[in-house]
N, CA, C and O atoms as a GROMACS GRO file, in nm:
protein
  540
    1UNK      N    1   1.070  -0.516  -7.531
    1UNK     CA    2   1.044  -0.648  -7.476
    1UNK      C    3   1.052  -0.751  -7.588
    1UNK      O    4   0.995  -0.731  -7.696
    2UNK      N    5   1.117  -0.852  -7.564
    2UNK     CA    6   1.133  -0.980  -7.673
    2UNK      C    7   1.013  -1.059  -7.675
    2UNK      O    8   0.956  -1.077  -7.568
    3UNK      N    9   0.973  -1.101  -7.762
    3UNK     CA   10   0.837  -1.166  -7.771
    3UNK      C   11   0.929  -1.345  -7.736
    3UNK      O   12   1.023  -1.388  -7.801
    4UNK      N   13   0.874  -1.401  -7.640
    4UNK     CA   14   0.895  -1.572  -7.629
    4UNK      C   15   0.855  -1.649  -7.703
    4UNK      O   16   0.739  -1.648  -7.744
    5UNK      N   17   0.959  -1.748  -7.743
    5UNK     CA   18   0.948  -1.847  -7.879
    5UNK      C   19   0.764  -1.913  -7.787
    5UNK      O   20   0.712  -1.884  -7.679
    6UNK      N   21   0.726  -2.001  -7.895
    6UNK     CA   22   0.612  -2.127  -7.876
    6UNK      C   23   0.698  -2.198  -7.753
    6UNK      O   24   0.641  -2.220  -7.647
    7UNK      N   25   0.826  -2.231  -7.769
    7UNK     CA   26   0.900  -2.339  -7.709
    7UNK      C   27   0.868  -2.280  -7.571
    7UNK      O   28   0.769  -2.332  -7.520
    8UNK      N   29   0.906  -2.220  -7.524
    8UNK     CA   30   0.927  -2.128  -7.395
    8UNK      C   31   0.773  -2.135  -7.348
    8UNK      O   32   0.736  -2.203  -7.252
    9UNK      N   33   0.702  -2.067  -7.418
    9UNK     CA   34   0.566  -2.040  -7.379
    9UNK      C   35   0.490  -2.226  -7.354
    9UNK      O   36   0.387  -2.239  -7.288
   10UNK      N   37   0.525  -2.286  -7.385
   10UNK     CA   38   0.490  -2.435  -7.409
   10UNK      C   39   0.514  -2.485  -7.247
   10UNK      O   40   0.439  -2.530  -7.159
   11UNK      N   41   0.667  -2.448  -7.256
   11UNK     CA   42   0.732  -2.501  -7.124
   11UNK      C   43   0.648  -2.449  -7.015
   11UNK      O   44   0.585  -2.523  -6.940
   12UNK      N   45   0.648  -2.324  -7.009
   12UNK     CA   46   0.568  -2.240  -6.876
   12UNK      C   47   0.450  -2.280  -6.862
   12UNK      O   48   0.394  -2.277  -6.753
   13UNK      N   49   0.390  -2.326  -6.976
   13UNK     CA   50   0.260  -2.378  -6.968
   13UNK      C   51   0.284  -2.542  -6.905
   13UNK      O   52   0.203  -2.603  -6.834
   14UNK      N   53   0.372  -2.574  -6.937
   14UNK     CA   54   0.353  -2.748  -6.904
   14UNK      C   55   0.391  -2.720  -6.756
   14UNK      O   56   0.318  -2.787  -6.683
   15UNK      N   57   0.475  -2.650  -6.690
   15UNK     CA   58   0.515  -2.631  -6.522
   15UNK      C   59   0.410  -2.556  -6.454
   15UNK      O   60   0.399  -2.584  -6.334
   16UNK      N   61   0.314  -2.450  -6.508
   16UNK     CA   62   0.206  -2.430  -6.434
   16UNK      C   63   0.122  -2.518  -6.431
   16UNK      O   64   0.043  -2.526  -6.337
   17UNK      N   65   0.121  -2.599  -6.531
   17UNK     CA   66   0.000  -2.710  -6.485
   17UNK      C   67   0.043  -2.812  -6.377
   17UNK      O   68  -0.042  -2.878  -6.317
   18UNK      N   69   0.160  -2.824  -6.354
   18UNK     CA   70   0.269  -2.912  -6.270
   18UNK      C   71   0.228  -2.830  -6.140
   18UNK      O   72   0.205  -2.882  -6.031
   19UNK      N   73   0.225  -2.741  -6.157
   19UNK     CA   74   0.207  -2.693  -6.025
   19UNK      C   75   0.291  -2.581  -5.956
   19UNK      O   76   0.270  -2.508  -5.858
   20UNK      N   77   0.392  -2.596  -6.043
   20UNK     CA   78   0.523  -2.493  -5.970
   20UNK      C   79   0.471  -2.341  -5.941
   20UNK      O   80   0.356  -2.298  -5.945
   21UNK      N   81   0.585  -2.278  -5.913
   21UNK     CA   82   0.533  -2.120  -5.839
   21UNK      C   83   0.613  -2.049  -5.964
   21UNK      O   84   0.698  -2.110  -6.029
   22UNK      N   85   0.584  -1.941  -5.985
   22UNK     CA   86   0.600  -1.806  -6.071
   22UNK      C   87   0.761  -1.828  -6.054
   22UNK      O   88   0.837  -1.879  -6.137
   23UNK      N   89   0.795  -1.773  -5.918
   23UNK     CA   90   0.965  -1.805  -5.964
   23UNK      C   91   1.048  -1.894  -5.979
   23UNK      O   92   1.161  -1.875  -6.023
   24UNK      N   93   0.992  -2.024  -5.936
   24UNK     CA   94   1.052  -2.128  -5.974
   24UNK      C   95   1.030  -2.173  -6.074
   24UNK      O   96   1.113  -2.259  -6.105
   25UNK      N   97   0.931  -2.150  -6.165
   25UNK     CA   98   1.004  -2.135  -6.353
   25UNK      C   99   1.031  -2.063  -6.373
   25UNK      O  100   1.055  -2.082  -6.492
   26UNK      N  101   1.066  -1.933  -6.348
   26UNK     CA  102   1.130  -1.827  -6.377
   26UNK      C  103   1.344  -1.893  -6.367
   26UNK      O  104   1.437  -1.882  -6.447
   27UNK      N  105   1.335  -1.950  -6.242
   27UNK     CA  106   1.482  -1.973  -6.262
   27UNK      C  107   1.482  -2.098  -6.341
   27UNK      O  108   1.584  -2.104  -6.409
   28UNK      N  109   1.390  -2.218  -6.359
   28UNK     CA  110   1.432  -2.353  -6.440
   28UNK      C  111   1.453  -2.258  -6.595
   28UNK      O  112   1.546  -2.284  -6.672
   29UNK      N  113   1.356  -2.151  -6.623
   29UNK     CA  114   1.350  -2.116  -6.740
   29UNK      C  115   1.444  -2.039  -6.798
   29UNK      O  116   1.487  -2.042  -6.914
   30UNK      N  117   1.484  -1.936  -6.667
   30UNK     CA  118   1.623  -1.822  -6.668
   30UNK      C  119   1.545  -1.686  -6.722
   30UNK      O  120   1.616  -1.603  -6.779
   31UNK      N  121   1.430  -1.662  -6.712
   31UNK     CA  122   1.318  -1.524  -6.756
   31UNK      C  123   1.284  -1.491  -6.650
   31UNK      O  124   1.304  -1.552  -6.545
   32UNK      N  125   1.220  -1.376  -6.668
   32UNK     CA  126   1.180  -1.301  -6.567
   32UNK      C  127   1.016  -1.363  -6.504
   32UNK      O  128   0.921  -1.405  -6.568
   33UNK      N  129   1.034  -1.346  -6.352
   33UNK     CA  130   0.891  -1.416  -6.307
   33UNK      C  131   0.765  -1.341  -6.394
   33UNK      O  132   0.672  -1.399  -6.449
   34UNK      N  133   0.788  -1.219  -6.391
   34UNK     CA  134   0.670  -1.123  -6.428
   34UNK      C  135   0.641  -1.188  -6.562
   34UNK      O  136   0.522  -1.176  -6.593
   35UNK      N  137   0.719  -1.256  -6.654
   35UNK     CA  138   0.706  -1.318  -6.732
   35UNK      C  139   0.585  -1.453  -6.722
   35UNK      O  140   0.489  -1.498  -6.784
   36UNK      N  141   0.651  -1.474  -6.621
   36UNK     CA  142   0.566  -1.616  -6.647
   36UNK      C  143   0.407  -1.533  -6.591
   36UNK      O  144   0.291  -1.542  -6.632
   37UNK      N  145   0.441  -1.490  -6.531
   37UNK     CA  146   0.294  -1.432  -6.430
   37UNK      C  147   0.195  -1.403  -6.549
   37UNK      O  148   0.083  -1.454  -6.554
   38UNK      N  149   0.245  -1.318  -6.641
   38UNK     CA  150   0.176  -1.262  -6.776
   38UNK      C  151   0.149  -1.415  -6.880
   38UNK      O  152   0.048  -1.420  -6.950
   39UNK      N  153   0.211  -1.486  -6.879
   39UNK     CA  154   0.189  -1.609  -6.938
   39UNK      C  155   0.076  -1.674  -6.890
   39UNK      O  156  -0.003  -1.731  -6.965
   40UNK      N  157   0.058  -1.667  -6.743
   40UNK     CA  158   0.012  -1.754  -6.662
   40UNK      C  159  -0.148  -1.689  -6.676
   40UNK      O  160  -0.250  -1.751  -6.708
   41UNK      N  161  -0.136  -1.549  -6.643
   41UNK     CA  162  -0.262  -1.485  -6.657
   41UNK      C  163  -0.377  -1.464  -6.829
   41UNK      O  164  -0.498  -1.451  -6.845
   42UNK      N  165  -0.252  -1.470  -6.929
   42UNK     CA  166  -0.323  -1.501  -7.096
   42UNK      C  167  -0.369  -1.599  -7.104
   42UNK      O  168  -0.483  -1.625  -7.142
   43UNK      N  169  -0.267  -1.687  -7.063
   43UNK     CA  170  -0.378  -1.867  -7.052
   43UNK      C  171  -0.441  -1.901  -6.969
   43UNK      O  172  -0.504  -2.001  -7.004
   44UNK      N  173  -0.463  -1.870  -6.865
   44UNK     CA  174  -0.537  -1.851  -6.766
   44UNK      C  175  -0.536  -2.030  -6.680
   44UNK      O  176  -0.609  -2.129  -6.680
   45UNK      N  177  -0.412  -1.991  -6.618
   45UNK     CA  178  -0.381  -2.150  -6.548
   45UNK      C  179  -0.371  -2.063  -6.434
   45UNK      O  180  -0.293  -1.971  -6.409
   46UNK      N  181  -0.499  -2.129  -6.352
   46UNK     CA  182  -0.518  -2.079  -6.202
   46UNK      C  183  -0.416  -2.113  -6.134
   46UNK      O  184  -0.375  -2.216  -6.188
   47UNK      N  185  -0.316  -2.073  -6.001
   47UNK     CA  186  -0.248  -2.149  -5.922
   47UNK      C  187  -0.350  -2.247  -5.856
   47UNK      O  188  -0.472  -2.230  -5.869
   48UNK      N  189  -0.291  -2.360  -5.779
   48UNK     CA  190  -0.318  -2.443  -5.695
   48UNK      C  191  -0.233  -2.455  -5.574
   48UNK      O  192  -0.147  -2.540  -5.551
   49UNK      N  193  -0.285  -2.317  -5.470
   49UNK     CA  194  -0.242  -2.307  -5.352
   49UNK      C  195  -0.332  -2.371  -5.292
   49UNK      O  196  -0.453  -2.363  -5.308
   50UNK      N  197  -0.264  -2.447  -5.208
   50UNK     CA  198  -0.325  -2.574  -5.121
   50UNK      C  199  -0.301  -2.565  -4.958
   50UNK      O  200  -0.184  -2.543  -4.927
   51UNK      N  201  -0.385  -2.577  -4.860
   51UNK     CA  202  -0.353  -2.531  -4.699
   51UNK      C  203  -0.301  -2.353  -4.678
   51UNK      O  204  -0.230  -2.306  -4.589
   52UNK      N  205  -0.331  -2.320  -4.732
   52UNK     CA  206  -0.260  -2.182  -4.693
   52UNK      C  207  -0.304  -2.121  -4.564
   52UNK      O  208  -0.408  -2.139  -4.501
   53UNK      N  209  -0.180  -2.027  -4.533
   53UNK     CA  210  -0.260  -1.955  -4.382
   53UNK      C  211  -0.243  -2.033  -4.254
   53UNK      O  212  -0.221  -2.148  -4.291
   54UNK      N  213  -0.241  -2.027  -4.101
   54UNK     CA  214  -0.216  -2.106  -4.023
   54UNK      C  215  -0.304  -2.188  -3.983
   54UNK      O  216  -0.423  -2.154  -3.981
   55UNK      N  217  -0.240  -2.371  -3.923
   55UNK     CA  218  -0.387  -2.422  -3.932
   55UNK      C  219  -0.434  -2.349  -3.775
   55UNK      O  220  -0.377  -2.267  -3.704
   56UNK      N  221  -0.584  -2.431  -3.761
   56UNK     CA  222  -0.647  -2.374  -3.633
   56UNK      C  223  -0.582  -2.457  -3.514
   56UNK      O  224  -0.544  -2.573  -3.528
   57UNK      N  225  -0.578  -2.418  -3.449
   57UNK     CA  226  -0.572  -2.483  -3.279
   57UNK      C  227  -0.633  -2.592  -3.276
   57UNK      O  228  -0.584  -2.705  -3.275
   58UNK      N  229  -0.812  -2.540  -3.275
   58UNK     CA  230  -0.908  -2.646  -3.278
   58UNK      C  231  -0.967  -2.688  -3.348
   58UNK      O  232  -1.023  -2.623  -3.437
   59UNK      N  233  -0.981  -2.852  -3.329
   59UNK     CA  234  -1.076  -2.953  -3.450
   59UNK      C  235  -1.228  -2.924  -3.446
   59UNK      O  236  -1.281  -2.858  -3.357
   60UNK      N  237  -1.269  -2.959  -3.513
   60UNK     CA  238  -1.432  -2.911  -3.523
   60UNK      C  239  -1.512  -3.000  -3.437
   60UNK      O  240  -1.628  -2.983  -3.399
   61UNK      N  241  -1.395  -3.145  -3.399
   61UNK     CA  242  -1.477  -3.202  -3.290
   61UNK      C  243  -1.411  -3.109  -3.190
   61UNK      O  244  -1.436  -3.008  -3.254
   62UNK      N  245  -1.370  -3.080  -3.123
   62UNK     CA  246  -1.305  -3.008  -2.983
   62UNK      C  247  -1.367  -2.884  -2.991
   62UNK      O  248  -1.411  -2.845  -2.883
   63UNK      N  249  -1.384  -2.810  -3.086
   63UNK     CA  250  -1.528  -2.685  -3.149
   63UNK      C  251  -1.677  -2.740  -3.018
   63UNK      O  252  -1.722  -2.688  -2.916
   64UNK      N  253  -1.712  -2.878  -3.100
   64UNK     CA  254  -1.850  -2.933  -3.031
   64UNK      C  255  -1.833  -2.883  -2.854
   64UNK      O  256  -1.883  -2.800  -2.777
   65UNK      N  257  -1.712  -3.011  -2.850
   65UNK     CA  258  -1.703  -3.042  -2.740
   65UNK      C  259  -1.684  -2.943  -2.651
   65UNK      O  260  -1.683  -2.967  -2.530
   66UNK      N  261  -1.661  -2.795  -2.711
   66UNK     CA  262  -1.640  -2.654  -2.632
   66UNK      C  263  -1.800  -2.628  -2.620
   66UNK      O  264  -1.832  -2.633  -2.501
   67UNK      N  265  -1.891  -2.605  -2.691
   67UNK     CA  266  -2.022  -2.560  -2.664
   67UNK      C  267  -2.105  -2.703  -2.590
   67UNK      O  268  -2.212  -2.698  -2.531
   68UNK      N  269  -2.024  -2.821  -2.612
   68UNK     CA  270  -2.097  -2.893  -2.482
   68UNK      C  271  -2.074  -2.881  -2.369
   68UNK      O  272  -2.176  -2.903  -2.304
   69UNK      N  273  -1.963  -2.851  -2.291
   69UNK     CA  274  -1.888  -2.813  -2.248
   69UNK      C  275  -2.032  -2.654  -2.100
   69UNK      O  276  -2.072  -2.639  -1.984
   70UNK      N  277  -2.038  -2.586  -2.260
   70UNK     CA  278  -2.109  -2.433  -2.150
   70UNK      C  279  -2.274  -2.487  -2.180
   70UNK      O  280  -2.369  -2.442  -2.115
   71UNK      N  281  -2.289  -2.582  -2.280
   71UNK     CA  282  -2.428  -2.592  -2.283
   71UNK      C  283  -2.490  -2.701  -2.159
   71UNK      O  284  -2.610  -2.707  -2.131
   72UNK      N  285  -2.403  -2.769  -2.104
   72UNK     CA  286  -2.450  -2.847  -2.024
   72UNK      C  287  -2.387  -2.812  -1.864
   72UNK      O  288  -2.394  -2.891  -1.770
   73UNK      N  289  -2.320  -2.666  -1.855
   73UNK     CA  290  -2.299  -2.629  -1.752
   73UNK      C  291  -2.145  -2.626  -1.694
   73UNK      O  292  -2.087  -2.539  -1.629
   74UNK      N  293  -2.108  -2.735  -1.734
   74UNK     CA  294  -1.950  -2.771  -1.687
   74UNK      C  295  -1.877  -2.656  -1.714
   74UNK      O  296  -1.818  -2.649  -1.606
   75UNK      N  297  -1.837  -2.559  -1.779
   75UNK     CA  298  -1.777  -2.464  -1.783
   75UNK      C  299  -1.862  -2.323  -1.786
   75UNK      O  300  -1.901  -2.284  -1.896
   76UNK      N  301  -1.894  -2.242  -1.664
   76UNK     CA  302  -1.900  -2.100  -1.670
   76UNK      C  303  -1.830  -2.021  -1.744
   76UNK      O  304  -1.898  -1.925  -1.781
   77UNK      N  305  -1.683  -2.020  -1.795
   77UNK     CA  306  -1.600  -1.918  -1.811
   77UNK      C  307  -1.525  -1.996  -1.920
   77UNK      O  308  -1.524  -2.119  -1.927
   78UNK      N  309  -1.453  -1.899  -2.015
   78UNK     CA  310  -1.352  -1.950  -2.106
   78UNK      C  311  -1.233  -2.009  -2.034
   78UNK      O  312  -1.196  -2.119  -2.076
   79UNK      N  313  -1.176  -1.963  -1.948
   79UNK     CA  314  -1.074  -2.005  -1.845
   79UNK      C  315  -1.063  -2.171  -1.804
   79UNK      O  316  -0.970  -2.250  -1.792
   80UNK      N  317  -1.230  -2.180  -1.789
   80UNK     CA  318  -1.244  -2.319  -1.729
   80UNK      C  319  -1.298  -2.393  -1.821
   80UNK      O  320  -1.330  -2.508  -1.792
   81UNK      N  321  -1.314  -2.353  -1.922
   81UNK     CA  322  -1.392  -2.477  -2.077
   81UNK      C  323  -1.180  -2.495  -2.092
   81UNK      O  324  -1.124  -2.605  -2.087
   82UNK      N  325  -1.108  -2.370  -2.106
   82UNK     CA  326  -0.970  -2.437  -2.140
   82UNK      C  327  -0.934  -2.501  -2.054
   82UNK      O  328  -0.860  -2.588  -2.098
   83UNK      N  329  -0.951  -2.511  -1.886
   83UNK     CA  330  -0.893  -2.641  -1.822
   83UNK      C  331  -0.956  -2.737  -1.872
   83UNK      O  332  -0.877  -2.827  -1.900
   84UNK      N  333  -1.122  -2.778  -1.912
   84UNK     CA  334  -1.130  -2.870  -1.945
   84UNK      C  335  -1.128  -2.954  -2.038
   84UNK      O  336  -1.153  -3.074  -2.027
   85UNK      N  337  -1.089  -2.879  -2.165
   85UNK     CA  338  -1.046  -2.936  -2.263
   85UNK      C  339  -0.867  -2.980  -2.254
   85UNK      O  340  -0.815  -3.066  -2.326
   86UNK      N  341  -0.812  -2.919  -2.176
   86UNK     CA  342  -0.690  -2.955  -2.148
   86UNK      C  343  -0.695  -3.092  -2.090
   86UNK      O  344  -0.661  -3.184  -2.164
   87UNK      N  345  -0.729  -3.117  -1.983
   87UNK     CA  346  -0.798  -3.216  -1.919
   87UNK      C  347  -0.859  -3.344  -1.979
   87UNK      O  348  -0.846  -3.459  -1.937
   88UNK      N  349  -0.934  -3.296  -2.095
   88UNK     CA  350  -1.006  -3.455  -2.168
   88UNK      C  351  -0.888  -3.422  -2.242
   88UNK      O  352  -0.789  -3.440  -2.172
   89UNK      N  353  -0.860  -3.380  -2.356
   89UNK     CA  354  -0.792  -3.384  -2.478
   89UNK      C  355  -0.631  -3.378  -2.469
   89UNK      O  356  -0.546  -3.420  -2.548
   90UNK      N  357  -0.620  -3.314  -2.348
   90UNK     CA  358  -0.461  -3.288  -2.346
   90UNK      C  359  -0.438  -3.175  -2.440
   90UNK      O  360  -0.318  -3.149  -2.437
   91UNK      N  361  -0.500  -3.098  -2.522
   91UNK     CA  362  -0.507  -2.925  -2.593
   91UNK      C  363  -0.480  -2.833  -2.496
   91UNK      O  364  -0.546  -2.827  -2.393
   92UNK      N  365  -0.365  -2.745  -2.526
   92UNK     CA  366  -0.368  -2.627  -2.456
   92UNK      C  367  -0.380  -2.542  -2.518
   92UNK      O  368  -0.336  -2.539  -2.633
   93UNK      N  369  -0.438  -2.454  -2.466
   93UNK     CA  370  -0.495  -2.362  -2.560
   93UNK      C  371  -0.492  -2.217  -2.448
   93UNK      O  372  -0.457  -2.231  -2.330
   94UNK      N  373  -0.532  -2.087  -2.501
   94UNK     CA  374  -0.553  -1.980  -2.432
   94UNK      C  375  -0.705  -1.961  -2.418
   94UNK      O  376  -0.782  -1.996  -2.508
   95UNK      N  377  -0.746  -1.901  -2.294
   95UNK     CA  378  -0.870  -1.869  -2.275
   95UNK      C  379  -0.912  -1.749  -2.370
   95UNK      O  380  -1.021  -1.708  -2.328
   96UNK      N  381  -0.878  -1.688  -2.463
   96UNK     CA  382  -0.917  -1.599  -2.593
   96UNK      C  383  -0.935  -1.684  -2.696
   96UNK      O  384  -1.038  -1.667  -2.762
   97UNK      N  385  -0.832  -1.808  -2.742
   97UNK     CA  386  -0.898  -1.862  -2.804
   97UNK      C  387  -1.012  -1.974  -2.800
   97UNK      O  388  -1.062  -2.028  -2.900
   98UNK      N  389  -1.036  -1.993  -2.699
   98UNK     CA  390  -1.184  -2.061  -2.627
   98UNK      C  391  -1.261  -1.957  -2.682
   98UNK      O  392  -1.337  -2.000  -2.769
   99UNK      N  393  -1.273  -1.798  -2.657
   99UNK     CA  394  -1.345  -1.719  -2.648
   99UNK      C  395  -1.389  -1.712  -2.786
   99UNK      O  396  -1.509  -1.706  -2.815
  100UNK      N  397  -1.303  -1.713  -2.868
  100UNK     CA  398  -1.314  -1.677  -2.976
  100UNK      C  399  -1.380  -1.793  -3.047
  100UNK      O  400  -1.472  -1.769  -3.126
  101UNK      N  401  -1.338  -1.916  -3.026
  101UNK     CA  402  -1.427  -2.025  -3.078
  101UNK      C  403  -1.563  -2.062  -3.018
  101UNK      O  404  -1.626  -2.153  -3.072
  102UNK      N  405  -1.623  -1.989  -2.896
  102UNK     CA  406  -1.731  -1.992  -2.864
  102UNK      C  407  -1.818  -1.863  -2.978
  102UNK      O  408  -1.920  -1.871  -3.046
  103UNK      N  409  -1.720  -1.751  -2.956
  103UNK     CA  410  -1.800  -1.649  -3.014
  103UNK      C  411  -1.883  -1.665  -3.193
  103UNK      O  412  -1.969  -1.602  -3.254
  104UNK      N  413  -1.768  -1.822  -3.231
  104UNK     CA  414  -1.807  -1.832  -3.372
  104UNK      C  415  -1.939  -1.916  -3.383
  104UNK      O  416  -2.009  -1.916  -3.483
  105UNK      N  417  -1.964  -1.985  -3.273
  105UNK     CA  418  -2.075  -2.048  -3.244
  105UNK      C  419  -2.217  -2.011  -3.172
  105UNK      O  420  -2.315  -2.076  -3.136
  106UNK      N  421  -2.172  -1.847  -3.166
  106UNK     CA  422  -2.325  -1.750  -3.149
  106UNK      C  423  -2.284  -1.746  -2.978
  106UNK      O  424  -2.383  -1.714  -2.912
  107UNK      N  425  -2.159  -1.773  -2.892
  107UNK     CA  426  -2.228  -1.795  -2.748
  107UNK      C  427  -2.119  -1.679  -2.699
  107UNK      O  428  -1.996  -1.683  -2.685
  108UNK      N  429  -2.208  -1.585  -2.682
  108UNK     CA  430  -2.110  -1.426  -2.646
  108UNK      C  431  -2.103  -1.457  -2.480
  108UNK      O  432  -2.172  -1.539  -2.420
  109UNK      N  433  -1.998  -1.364  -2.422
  109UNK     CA  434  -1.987  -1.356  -2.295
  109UNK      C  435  -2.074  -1.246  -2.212
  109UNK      O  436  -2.080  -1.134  -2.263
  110UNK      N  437  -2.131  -1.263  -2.111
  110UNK     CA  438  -2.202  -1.151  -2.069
  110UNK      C  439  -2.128  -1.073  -1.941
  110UNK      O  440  -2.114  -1.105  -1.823
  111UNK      N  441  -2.093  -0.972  -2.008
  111UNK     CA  442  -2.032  -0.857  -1.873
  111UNK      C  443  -2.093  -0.777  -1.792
  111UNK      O  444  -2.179  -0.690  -1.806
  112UNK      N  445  -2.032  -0.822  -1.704
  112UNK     CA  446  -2.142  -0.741  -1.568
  112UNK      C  447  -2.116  -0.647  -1.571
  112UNK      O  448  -2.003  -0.620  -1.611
  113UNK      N  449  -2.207  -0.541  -1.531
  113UNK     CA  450  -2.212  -0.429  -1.473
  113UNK      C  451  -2.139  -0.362  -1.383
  113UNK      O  452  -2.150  -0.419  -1.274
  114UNK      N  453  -2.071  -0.272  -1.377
  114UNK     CA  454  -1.967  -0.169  -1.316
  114UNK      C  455  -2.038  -0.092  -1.237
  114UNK      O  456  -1.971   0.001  -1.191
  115UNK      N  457  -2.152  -0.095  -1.203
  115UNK     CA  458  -2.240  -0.012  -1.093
  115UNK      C  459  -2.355  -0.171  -1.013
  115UNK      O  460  -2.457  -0.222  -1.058
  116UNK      N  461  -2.289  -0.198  -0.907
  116UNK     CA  462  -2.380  -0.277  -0.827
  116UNK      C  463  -2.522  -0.211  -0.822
  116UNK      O  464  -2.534  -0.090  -0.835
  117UNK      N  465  -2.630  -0.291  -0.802
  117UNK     CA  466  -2.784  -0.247  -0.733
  117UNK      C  467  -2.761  -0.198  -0.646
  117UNK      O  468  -2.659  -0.216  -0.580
  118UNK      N  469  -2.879  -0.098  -0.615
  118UNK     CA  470  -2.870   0.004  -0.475
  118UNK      C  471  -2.950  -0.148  -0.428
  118UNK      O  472  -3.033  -0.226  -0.474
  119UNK      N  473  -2.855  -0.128  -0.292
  119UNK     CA  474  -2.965  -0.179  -0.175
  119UNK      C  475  -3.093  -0.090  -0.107
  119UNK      O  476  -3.134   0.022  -0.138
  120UNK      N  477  -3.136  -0.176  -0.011
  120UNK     CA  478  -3.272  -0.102   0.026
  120UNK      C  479  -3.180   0.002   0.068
  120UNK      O  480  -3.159   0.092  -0.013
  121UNK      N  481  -3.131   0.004   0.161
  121UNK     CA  482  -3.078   0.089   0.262
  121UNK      C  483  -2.988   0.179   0.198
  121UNK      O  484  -2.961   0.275   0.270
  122UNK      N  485  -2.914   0.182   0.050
  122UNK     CA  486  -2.873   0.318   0.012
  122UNK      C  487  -2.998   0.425  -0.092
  122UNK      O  488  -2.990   0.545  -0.117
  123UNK      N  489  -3.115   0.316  -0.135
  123UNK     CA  490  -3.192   0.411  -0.185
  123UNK      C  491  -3.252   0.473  -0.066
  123UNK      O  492  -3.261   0.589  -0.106
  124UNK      N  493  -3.293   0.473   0.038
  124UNK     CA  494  -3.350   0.527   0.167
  124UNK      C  495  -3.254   0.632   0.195
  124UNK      O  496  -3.314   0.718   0.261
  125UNK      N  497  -3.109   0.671   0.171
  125UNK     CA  498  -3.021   0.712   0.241
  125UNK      C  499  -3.034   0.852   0.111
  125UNK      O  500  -3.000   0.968   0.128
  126UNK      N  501  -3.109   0.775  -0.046
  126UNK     CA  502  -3.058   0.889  -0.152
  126UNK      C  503  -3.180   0.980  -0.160
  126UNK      O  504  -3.172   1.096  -0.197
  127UNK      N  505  -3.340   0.896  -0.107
  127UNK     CA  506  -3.441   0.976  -0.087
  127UNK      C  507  -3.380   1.100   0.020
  127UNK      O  508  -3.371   1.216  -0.022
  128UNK      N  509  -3.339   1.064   0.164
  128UNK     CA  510  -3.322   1.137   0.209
  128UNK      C  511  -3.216   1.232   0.231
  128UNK      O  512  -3.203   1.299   0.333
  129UNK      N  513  -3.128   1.233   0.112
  129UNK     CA  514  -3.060   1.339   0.053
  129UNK      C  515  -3.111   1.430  -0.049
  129UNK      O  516  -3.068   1.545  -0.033
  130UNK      N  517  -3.184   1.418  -0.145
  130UNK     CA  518  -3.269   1.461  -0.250
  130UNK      C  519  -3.370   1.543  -0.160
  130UNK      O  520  -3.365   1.661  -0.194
  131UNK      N  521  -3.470   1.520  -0.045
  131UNK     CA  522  -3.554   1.548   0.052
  131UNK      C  523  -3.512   1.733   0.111
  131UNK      O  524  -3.570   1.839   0.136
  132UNK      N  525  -3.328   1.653   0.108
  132UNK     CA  526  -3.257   1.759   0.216
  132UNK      C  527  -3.254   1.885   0.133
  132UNK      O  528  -3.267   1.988   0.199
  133UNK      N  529  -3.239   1.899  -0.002
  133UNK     CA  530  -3.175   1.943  -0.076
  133UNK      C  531  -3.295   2.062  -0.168
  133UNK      O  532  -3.287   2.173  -0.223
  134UNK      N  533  -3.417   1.941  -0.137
  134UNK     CA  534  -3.531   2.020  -0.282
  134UNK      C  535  -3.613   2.111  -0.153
  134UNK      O  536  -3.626   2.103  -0.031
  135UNK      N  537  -3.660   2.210  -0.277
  135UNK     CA  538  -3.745   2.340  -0.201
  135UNK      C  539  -3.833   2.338  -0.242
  135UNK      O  540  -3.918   2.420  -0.209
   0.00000   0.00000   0.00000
């Protein structure tokens, strides 16, 4: 490996502080990125990645306006907080991500039960099967 003049090492230093990315001084410079990366990491010039990642759907006011929304009744269901934010705001959005922006605000969904209550009239019907049955 060739050791890089001051000059070189100077330069990489003056474009990471600029801001540029690993390979784009790599080609102004004509070296290898891994180069600069190792430069970048001895002198220790943090990047400055800025916005990264996708933005959100929703604003932190339209956030509120979702838990005002179930806190004051107007929406039972994620389905219907997204018509109504569609509705004031003109946002469309999916009822998962309603769900999901309620869920960040502590307000879980409650799922019913897959076995209805016995009525009177089938516990009467299970006494007198149990009745039929015991000795």
């Amino acid at each position: 490996m060739k050791a890089k003049t001051d000059e070189v090492r100077n330069k990489v230093r003056c474009y990471l502080e600029k801001g540029l990315s690993n390979r784009e001084i790599a080609d102004i410079l004509n070296i290898g990125h891994s180069t600069v990366q190792r430069l970048r990491k001895k002198h220790g010039i943090a990047s400055t990645k800025v916005n990264t990642g996708r933005p959100r759907k929703l604003s932190a006011q339209e956030h509120r306006r979702l838990v005002r929304y179930v806190t004051l009744g107007e929406a039972g269901t994620a389905t219907k907080a997204a018509e109504a934010l569609k509705r004031d705001t003109g946002t469309q959005v999916s009822k998962w991500t309603i769900a999901r922006a309620l869920n960040r605000e502590k307000f879980h969904a409650i799922v019913k039960k897959k076995k209805p209550l016995l009525s009177d009239k089938n516990i009467k019907r299970r006494k007198e099967f149990v009745k039929q049955y015991e000795k």
